[in-house]
C-alpha positions in Angstrom: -13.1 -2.0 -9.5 -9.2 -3.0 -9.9 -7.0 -0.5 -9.3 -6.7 1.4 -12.2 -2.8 0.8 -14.2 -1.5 0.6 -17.5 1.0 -1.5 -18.7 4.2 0.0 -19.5 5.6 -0.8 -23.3 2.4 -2.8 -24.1 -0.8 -1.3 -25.4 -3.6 -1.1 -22.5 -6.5 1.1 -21.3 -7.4 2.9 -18.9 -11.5 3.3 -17.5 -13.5 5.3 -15.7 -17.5 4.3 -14.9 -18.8 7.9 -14.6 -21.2 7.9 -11.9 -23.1 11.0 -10.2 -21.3 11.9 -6.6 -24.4 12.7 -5.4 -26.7 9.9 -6.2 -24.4 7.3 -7.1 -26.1 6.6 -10.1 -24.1 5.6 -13.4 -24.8 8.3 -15.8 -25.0 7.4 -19.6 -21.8 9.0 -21.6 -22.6 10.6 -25.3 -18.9 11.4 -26.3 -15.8 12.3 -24.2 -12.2 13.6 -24.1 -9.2 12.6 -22.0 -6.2 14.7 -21.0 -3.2 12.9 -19.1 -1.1 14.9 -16.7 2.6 13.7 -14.6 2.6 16.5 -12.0 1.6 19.8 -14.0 3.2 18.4 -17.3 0.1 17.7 -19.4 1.4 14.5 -21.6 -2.3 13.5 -23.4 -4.6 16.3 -24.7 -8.1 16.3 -24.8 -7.5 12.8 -26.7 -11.2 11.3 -27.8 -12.2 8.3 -25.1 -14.3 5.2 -26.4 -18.1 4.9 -24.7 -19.7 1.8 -23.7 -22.7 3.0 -21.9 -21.8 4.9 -18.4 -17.8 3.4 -18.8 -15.5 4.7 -20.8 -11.5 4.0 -21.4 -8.8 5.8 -23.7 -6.3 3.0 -24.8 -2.8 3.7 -26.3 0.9 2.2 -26.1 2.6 3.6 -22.7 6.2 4.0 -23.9 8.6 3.8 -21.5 10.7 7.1 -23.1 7.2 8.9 -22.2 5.4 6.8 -19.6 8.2 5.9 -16.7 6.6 4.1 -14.0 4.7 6.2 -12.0 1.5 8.0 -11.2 -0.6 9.8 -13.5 -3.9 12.3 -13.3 -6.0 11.6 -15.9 -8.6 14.7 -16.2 -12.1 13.0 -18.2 -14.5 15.8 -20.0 -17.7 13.5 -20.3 -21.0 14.9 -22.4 -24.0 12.6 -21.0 -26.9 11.7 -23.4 -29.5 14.0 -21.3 -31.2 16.9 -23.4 -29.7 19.2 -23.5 -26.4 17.5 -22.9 -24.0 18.2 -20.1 -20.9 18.0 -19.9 -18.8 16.8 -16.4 -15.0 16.7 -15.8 -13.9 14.0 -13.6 -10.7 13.0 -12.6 -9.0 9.8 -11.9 -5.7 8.6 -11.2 -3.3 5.5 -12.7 -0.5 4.1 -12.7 2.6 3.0 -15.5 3.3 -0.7 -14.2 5.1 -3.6 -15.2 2.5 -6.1 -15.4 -0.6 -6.6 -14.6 -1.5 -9.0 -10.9 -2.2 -11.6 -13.5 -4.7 -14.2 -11.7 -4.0 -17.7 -11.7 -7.3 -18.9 -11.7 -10.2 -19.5 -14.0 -13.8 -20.3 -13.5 -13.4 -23.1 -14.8 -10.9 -24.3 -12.7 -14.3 -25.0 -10.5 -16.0 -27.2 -12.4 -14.8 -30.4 -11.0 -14.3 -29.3 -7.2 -17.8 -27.7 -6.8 -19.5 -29.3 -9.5 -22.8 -28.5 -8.1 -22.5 -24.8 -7.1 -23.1 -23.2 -10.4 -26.7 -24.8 -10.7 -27.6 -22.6 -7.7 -27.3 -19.6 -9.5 -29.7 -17.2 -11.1 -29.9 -17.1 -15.0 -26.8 -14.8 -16.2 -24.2 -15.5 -12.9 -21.3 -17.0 -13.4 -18.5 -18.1 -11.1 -16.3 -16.2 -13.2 -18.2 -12.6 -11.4 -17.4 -13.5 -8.1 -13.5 -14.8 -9.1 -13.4 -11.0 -10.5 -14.5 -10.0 -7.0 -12.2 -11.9 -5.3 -8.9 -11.4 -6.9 -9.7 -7.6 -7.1 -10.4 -8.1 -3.1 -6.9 -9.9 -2.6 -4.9 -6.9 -5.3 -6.0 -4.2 -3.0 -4.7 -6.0 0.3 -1.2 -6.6 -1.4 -1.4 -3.0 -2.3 -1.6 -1.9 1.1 1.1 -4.2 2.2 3.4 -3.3 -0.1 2.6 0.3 -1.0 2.4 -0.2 -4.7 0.7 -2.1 -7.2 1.4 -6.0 -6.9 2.1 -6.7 -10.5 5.6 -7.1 -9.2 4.6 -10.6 -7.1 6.7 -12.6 -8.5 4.7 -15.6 -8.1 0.6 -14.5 -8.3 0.0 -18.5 -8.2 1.0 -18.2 -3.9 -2.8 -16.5 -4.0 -4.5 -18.9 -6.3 -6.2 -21.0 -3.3 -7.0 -17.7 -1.3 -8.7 -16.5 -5.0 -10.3 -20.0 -4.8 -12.0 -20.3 -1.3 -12.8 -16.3 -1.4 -14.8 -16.5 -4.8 -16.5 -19.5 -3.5 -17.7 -17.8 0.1 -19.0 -14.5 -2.0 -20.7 -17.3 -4.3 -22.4 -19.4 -0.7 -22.8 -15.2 0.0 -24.7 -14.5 -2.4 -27.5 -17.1 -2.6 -27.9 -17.4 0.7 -31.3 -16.6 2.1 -31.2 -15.6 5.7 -28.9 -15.5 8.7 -28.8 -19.1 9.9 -29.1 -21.3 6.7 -26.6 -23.7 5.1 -25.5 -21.3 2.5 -24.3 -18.4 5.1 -22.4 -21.3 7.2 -20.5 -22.3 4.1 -20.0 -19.0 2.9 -18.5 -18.1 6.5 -16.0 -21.7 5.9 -14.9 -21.2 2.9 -14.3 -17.5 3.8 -12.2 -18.2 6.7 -10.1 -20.7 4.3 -9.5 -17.7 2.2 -8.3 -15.5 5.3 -5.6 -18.6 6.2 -4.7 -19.2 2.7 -4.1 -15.6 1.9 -2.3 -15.6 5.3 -0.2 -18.6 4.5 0.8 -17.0 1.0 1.8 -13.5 2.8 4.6 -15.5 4.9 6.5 -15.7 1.8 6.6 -13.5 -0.9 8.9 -12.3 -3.5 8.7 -9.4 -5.5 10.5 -7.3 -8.0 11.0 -4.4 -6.2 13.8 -2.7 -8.3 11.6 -3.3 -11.2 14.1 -5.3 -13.4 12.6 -8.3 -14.2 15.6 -10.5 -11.7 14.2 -12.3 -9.3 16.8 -10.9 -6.8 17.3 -13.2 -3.2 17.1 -10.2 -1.3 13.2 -9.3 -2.6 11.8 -11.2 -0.2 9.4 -10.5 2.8 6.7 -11.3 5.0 3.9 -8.7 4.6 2.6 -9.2 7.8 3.8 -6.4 9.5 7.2 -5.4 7.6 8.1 -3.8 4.4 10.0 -5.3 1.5 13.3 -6.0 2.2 15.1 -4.6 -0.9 
């Protein structure tokens, strides 16, 4: 899963899949509430949640007057469709961003430069599940780097090839059918083209760390080893 963030002045949701701790097991939500906290200040009470089977989300327009950028609790009171019911409170936490770490990519971007790859797939994959897979894999890198959410890359399109070889190597991954064959030795290429592409793009990044929009000459860095230079 993405790291969880809503958008600030746009309208955007938030998720949880409610799954059992214990077994690890999705479990099926009925109805649901959603309170919103910043600290011990309680800004979303018990607010009704829409259900799509075991994931549910509470969407809504994050003002900046109420929503300044930051991180939130969100406290989830979930009734499952057992009988009799039961109801769970789970919490999660989000943040008010920017922007989203808009991916530069598409599946179908693909098409032409592995025109053969989505014919090995069973019925109901697409390229488009592992591209999900990748791009979350490359956002939660970045966040470690830079100790926030990335939405503030400047320039997302720096990732696009390590997107690119990554989904690919996940895709070789995921139909091969032993140590050994063909498929595992490509997967293992193309993944190592995504660890020197995502390399490459870290040696070189700008982002808006003051948050303004600017693309200021001192929000540079290499994220290597060293924090943003702001």
């Amino acid at each position: 899963m993405s790291i969880s963030v809503a958008i600030q002045d746009h309208t955007s949701r938030i998720y949880l899949r409610h799954v059992d701790p214990d077994t690890h097991e999705e479990i099926a939500v009925a109805s649901g509430t959603v309170s919103i906290y910043r600290g011990n200040n309680k800004l979303v009470d018990a607010a009704s949640v829409t259900v799509s089977g075991s994931r549910v989300y509470y969407e809504a327009t994050w003002s900046e007057s109420t929503w300044p950028l930051d991180s939130y609790r969100a406290e989830w009171s979930l009734v499952d469709t057992s009988a009799p019911p039961v109801t769970r409170v789970v919490e999660s936490f989000f943040e008010v961003v920017v922007r989203h770490f808009r991916c530069p990519v598409g599946a179908s971007d693909f098409s032409s430069r592995y025109p053969y790859l989505t014919q090995l797939f069973p019925s109901g994959t697409t390229l488009a599940d592992f591209l999900d897979s990748a791009w979350e894999e490359i956002e939660l890198t970045l966040y470690g780097k830079l100790e926030r959410y990335p939405g503030n890359v400047f320039h997302p399109e720096q990732f696009a090839k390590a997107a690119e070889y990554w989904c690919v190597a996940d895709a070789y991954r995921a139909i091969s059918r032993g140590s050994g064959t063909e498929d595992e030795q490509k997967a293992n290429h193309y993944r190592d083209r995504a660890m020197q592409a995502l390399k490459s793009a870290q040696a070189f990044v700008r982002a808006d760390t003051d948050d303004d929009n600017v693309v200021d000459a001192s929000e540079v860095s290499t994220l290597s080893s060293i924090r943003m230079v702001r």
